[in-house]
Residue, then its C-alpha position, 0 to 999 in steps of 0.5 A: x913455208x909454201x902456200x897451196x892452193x886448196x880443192x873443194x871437197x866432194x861433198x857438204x860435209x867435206x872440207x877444202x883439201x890440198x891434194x897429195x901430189x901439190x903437197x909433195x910438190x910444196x915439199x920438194x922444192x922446200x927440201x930441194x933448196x935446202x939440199x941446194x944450199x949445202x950442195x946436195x941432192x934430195x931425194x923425191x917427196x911421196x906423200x900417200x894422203x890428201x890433207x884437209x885444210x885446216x889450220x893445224x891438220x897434218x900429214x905425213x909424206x917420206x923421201x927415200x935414198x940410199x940412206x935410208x927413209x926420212x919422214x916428214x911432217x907437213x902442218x897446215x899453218x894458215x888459211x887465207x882465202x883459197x890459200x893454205x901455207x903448210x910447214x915442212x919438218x924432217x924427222x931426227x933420224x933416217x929410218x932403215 
């Protein structure tokens, strides 16, 4: 799990939220060490949407290799403060 910090909505009735790129920054480097581990590459994390942070929100981000595409799931898992730790989990399959 990695712990980012979160933005202030733009309006009252908005949320604190994690923004896009520091998401897939979390998850590059989670996803890095891993592929590190079993000395492998892993392609780069996009992922489209900002995530509100709230314990159980989600968001979905891909990698893409010459493989195929890899979805992930990013779940928030706590808030403490101005800091939210998210999950990473990797789909089952490559998609084509």
């Amino acid at each position: 799990m990695a712990a980012v910090p979160l933005v202030p909505g733009c309006s009252a009735e908005t949320t604190n939220t994690i923004d896009r790129d520091e998401i897939a920054k979390q998850a590059q480097g989670e996803f890095d060490r891993i592929a590190k581990a079993k000395e492998q590459r892993f392609p780069k994390i996009a992922c489209p949407d900002d995530l509100e942070g709230e314990v159980g929100n989600e968001t979905r981000c891909r990698a893409s290799g010459p493989d195929g595409m890899l979805g992930i799931t990013v779940t928030v898992e706590s808030v403490d403060d101005d800091k939210a730790r998210l999950s990473f989990k990797g789909d089952d399959k490559l998609a084509k």
